[in-house]
VEXTORKOL-158230 format. One record per atom (N, C-alpha, C): chain; x, y negated, z; residue in one letter. Coordinates in steps of 0.05 Angstrom, whole numbers. Each point is the difference from the previous one (the first is absolute). Layout:
N
<atom A <X Y Z> A>
...
END
This chain:
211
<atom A <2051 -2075 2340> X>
<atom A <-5 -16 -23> X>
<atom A <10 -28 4> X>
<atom A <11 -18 -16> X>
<atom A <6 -18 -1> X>
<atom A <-19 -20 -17> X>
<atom A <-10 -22 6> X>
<atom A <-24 -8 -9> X>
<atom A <12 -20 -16> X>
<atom A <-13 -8 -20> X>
<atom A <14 -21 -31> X>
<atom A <-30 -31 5> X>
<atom A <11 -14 -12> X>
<atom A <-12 -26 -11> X>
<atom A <16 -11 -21> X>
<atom A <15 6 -14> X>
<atom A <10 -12 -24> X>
<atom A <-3 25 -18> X>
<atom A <-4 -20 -25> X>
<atom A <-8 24 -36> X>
<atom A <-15 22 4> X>
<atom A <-19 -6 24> X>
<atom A <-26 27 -3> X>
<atom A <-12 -13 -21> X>
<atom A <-3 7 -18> X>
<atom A <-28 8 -23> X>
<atom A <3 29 -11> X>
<atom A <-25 -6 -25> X>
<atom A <-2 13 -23> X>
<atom A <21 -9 -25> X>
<atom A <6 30 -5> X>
<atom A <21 -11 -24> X>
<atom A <-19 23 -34> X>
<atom A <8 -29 -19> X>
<atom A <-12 7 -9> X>
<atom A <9 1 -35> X>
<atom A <-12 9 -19> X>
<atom A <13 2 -29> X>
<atom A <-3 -31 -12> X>
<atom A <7 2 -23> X>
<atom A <-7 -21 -18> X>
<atom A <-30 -8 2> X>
<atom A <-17 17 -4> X>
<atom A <-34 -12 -10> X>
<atom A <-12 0 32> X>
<atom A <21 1 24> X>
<atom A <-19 -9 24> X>
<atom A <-3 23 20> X>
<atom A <-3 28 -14> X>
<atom A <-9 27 21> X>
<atom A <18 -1 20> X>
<atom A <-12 4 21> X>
<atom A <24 13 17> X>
<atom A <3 29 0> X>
<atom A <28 12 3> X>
<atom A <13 16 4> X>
<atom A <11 10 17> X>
<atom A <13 -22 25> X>
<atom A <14 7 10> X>
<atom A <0 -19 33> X>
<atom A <2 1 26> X>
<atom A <3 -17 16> X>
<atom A <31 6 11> X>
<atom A <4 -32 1> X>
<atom A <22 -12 19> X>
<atom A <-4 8 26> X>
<atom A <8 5 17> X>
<atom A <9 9 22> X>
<atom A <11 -19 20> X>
<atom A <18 -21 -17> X>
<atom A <20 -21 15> X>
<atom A <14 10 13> X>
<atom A <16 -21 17> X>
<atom A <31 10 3> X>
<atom A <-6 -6 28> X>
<atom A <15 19 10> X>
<atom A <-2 0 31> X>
<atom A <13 -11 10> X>
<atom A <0 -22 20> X>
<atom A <27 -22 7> X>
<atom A <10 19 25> X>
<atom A <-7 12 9> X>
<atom A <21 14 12> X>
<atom A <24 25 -3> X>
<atom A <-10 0 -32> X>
<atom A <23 20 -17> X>
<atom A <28 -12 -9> X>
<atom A <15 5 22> X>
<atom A <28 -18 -10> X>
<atom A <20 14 -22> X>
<atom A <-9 22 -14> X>
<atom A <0 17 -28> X>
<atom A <-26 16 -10> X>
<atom A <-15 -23 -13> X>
<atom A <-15 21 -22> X>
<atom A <4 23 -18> X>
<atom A <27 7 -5> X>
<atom A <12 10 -11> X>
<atom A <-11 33 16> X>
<atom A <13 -4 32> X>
<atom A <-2 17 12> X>
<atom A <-27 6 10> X>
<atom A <-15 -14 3> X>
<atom A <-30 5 -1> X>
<atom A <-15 15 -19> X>
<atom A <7 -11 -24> X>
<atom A <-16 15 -28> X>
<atom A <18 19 0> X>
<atom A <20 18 0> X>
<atom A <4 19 -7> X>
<atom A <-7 22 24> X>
<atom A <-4 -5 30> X>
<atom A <-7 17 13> X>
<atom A <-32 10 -3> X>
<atom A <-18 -29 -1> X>
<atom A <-30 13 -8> X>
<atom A <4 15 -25> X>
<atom A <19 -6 -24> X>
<atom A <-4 20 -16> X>
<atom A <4 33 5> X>
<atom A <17 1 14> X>
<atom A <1 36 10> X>
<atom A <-19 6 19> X>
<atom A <-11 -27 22> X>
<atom A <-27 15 11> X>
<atom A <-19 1 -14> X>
<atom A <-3 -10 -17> X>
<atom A <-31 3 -31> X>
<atom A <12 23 -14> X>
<atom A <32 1 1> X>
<atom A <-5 22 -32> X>
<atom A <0 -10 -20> X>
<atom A <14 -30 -3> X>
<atom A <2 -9 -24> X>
<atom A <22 8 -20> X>
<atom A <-9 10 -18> X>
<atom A <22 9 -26> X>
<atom A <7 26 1> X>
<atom A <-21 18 12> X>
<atom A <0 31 1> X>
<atom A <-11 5 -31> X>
<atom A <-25 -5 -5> X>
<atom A <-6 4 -28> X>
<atom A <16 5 -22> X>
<atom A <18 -22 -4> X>
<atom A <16 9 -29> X>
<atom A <31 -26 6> X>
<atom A <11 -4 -24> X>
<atom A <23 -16 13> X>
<atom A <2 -10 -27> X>
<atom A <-12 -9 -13> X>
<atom A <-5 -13 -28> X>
<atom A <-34 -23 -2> X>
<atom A <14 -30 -4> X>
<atom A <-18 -19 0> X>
<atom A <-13 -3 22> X>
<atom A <-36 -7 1> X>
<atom A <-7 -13 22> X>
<atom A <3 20 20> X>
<atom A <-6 33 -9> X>
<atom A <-1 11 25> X>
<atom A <22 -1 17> X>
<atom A <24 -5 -7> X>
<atom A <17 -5 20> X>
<atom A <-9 -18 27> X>
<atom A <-20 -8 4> X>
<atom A <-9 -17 16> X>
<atom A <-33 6 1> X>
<atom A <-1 30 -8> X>
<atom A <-29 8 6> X>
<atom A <-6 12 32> X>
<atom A <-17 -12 17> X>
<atom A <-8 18 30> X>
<atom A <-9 29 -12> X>
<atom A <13 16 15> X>
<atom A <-23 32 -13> X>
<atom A <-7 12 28> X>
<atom A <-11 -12 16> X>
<atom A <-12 10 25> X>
<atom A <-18 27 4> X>
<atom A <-14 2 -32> X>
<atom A <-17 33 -8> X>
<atom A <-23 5 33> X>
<atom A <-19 1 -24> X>
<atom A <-32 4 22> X>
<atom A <2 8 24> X>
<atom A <21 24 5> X>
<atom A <-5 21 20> X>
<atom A <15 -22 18> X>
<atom A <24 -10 3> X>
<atom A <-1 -28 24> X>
<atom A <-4 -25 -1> X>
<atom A <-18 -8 -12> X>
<atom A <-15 -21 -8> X>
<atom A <-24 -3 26> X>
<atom A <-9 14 19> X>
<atom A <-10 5 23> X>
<atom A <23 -12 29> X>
<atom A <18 13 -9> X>
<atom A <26 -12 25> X>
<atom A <10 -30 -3> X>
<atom A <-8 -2 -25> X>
<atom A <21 -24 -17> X>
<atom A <-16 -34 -1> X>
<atom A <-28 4 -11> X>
<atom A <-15 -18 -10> X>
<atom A <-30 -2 25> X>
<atom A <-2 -26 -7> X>
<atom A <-29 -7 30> X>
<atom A <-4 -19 -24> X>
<atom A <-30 6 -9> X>
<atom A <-14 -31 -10> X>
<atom A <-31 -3 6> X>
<atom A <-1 -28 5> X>
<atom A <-35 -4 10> X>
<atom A <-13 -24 -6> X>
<atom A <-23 4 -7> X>
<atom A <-10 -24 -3> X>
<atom A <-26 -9 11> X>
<atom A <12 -29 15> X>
<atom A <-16 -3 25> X>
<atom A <-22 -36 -15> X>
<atom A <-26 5 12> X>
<atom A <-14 -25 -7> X>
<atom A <8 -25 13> X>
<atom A <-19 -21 -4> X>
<atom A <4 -18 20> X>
<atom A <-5 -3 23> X>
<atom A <15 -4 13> X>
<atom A <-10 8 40> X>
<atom A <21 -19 17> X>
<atom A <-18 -5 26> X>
<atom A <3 -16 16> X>
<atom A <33 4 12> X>
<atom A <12 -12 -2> X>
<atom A <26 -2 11> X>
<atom A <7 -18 27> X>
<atom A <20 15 19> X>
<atom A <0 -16 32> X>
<atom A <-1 -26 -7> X>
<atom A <15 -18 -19> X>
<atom A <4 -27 -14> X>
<atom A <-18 -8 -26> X>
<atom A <-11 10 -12> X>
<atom A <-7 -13 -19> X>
<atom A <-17 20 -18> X>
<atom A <-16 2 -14> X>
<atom A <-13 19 -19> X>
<atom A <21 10 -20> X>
<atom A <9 28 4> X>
<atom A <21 7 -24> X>
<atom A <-19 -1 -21> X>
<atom A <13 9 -23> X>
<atom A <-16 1 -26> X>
<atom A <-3 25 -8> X>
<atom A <-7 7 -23> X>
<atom A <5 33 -2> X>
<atom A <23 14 -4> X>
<atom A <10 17 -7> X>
<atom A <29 4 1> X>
<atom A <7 30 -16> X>
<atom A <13 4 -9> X>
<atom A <14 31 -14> X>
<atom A <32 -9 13> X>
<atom A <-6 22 8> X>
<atom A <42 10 13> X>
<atom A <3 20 -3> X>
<atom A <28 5 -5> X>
<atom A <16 28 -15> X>
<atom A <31 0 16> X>
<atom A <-3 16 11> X>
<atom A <22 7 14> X>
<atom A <14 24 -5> X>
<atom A <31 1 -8> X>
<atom A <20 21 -12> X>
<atom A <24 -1 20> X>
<atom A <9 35 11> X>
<atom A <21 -8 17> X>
<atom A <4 22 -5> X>
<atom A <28 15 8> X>
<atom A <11 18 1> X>
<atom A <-18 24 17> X>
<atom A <5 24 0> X>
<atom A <-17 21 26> X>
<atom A <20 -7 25> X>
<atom A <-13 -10 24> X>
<atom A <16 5 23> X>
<atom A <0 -27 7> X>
<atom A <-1 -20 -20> X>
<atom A <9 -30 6> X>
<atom A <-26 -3 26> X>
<atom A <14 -19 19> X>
<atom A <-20 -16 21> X>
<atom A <-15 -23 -12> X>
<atom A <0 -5 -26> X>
<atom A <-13 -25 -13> X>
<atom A <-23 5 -8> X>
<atom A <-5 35 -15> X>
<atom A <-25 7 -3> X>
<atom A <-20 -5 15> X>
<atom A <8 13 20> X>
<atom A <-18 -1 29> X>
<atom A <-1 -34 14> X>
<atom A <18 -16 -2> X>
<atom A <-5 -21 17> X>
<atom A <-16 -14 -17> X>
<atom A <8 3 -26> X>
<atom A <-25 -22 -18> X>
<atom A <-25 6 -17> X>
<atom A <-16 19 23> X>
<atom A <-17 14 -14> X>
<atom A <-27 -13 20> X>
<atom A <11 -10 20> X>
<atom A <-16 -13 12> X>
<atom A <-18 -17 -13> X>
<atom A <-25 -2 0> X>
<atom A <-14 -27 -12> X>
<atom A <3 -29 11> X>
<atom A <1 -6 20> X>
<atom A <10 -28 7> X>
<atom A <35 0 7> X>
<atom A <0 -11 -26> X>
<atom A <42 -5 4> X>
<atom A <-2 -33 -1> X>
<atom A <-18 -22 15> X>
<atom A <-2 -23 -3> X>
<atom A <25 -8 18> X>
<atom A <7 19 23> X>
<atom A <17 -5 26> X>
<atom A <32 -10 -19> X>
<atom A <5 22 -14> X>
<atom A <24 9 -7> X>
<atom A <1 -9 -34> X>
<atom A <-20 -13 -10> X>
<atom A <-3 -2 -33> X>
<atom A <-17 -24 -4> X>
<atom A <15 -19 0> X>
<atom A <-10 -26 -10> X>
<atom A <-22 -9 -25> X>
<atom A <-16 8 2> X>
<atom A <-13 -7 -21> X>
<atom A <-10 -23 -4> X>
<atom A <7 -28 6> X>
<atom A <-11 -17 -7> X>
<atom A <24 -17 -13> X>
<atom A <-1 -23 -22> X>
<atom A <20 -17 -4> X>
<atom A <2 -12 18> X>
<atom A <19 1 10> X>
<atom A <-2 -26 21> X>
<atom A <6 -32 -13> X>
<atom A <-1 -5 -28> X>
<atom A <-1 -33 -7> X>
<atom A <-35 -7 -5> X>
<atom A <-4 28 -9> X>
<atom A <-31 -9 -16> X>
<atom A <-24 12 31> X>
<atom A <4 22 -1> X>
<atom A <-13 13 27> X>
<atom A <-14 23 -15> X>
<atom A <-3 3 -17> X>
<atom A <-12 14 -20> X>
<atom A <19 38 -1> X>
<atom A <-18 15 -3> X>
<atom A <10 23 -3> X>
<atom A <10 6 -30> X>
<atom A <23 9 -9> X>
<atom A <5 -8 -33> X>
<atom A <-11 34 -10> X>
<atom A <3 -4 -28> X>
<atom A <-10 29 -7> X>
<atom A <16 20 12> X>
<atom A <20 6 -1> X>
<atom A <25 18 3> X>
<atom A <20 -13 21> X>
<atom A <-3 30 26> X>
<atom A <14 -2 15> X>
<atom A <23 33 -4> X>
<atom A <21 -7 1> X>
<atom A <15 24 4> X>
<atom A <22 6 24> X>
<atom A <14 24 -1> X>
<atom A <19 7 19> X>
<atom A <21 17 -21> X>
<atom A <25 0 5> X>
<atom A <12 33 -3> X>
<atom A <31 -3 15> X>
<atom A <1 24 -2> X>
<atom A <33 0 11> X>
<atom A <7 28 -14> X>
<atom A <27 14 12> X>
<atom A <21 28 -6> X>
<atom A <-27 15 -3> X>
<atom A <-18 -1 17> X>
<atom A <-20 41 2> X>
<atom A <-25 -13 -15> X>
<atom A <-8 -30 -16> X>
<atom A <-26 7 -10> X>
<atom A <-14 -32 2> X>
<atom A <-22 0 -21> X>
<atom A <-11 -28 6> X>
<atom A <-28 2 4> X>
<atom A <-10 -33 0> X>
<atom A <-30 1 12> X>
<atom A <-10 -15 -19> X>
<atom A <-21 2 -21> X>
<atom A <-22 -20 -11> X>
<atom A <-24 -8 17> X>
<atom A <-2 -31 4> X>
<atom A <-25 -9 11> X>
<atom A <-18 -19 -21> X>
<atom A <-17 13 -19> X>
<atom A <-8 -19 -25> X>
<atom A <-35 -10 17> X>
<atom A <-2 -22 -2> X>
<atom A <-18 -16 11> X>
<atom A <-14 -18 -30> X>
<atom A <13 -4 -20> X>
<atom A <-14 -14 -26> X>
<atom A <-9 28 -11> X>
<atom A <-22 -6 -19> X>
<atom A <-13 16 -14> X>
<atom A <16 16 -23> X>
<atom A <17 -15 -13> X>
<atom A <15 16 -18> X>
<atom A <23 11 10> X>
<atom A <19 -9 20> X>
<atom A <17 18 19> X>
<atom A <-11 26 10> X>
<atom A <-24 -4 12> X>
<atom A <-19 29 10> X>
<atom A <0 17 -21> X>
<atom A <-5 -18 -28> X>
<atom A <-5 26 -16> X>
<atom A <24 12 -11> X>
<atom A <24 -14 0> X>
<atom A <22 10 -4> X>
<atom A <8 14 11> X>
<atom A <5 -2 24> X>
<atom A <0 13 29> X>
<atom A <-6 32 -4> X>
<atom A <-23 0 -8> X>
<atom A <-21 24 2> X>
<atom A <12 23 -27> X>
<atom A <17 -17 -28> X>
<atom A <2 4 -17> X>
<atom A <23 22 11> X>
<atom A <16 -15 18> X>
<atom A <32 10 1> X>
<atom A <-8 21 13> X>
<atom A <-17 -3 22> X>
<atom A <1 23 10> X>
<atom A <-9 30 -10> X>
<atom A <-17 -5 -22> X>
<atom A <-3 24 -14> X>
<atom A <16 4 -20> X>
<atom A <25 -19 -14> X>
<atom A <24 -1 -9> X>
<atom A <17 27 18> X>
<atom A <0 -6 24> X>
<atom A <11 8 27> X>
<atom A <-7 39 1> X>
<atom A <-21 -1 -9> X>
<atom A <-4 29 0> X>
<atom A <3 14 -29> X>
<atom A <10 -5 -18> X>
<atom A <14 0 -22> X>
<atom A <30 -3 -11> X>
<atom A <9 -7 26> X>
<atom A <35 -1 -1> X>
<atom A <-5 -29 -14> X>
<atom A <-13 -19 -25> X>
<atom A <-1 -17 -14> X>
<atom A <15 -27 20> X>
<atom A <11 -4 18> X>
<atom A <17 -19 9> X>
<atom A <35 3 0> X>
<atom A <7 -27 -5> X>
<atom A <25 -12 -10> X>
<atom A <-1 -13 34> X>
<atom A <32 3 6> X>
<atom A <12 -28 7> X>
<atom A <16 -7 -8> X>
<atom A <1 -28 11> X>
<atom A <31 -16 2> X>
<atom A <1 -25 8> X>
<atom A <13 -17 -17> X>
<atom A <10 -41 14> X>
<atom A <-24 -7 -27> X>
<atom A <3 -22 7> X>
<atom A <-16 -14 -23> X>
<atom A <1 -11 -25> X>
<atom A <29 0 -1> X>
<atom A <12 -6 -30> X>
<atom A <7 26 -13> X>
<atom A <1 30 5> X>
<atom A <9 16 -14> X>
<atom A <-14 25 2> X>
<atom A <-20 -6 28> X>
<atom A <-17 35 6> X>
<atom A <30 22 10> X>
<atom A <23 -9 1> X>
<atom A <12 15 10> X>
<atom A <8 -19 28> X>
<atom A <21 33 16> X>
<atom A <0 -18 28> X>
<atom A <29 -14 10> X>
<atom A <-10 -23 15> X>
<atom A <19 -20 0> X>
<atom A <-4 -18 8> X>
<atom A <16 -29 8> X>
<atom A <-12 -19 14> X>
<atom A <-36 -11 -12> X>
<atom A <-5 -4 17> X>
<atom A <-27 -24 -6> X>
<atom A <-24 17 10> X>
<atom A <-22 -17 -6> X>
<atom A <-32 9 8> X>
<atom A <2 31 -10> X>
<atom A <-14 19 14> X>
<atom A <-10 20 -3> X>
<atom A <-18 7 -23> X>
<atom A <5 12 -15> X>
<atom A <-34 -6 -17> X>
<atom A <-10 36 -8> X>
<atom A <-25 1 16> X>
<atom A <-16 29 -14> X>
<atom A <-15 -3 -28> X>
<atom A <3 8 -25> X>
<atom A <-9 4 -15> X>
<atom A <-18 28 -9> X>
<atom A <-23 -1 -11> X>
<atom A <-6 25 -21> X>
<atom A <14 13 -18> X>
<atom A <10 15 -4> X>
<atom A <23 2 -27> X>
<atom A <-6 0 -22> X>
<atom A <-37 3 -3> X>
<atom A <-4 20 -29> X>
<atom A <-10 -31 -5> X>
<atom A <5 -20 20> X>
<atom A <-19 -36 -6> X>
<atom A <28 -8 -10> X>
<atom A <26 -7 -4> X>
<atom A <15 -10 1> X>
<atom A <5 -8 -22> X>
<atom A <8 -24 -9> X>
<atom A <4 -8 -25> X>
<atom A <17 16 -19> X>
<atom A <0 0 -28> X>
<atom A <15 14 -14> X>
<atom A <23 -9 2> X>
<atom A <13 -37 0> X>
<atom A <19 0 -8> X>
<atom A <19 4 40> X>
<atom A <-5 6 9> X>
<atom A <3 4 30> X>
<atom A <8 21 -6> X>
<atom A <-14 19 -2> X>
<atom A <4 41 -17> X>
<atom A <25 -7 -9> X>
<atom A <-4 -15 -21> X>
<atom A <28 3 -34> X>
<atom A <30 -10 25> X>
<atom A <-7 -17 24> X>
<atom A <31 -2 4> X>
<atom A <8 29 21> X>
<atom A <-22 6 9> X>
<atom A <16 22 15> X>
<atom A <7 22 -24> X>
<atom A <-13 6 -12> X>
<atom A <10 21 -24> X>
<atom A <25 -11 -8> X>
<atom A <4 -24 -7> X>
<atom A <31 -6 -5> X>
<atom A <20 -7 18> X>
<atom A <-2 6 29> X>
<atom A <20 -5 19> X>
<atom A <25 6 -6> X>
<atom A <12 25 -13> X>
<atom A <6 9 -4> X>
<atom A <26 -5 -28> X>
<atom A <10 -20 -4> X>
<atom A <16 -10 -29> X>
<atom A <27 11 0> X>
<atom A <-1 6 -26> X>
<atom A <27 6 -8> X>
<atom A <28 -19 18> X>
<atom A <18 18 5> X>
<atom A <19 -13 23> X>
<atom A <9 -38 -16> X>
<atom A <1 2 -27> X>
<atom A <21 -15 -15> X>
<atom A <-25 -22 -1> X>
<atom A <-27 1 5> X>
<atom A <-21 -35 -5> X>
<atom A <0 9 24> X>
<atom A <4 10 30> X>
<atom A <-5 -10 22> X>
<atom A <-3 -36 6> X>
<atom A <15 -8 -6> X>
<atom A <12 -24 -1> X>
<atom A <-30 -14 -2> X>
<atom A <-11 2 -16> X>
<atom A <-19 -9 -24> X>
<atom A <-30 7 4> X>
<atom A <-3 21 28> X>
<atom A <-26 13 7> X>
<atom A <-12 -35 3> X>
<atom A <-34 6 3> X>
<atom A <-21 -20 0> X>
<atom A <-11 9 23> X>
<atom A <-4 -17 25> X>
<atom A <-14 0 22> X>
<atom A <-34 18 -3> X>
<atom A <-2 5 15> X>
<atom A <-32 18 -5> X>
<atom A <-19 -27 2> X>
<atom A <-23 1 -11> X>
<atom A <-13 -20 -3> X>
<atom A <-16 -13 29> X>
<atom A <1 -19 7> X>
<atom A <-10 -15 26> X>
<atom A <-28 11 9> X>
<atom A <-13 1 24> X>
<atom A <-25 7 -3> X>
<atom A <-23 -22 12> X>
<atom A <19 -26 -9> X>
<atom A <-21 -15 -2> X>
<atom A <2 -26 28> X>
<atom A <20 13 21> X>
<atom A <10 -21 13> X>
<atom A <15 -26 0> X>
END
């Protein structure tokens, strides 16, 4: 896993909900390009259908959802450094990946920075991902509950990925969404990806998500 500190949040609609978390960009990905399209074949992204959002739906299906997914939620407890806080983490990796297993550990303080280092403060959302899979660490109260959301999203096929301006994949932050949460007008541009050859010219960018 490759660990992020830039554009982790919640991403979210017009009236405020969140829908979806940023992931951030991994500074050691010298092609995001090539990053997001390999986790997509270890998730299984765009098995479902090949029309609109599902093109960028995970369909992982219950029966390896056991090999695939680790989530837990731990209270507040004494840490070698400092009192952690409480915590929900969700971890998604391919079957076979060594990431499952290495970050399933409960103390990843050695190897996973959790503190800002300007403020000292632990922020809501800590993440990871790379090619085989990512890691949510939600520590604020409404990240946890998001957190908790996706992951039963997760056992429903109901997750999207992609970058952050389009839900499809390509340079920039990572971002997991809910699918069935996703804004309509987000929906309406993947339904129209697709334009007549002669307004190519003339297509309209999919709508921003807020970055």
């Amino acid at each position: 896993m490759q660990f992020t500190d830039k554009n982790i949040r919640l991403v979210r609609d017009a009236e405020g909900n969140p829908y979806g978390i940023s992931l951030g960009v991994c500074d050691d990905y010298a092609d995001h390009h090539v990053g997001h399209e390999r986790l997509s074949k270890c998730l299984g992204v765009g098995r479902a259908s090949d029309d609109g959002i599902d093109q960028h739906r995970m369909t992982i299906g219950r029966k390896l959802l056991g090999q695939r997914m680790w989530v837990m939620n731990l209270k507040s407890r004494p840490g070698e450094w400092k009192k952690l806080p409480a915590e929900t983490r969700l971890l998604v990796a391919a079957p076979g990946s060594w990431e499952l297993d290495e970050y399933r550990a409960d103390d990843l303080s050695k190897s996973f920075h959790l503190e800002d280092f300007r403020t000292g403060a632990i922020p809501p959302l800590k993440t990871a991902w790379s090619s085989h899979g990512f890691m949510i660490r939600a520590f604020g109260t409404e990240e946890r509950a998001f957190t908790k959301r996706l992951a039963k999203a997760l056992e429903n096929d109901d997750v999207v990925l992609g970058n952050s301006q389009t839900l499809k994949f390509g340079d920039g932050p990572l971002v997991v969404a809910i699918a069935s949460a996703v804004p309509e007008a987000i929906l309406a541009a993947h339904r129209d990806a697709q334009p007549d050859a002669e307004n190519e010219e003339h297509v309209e960018q999919a709508p921003s998500l807020g970055f």
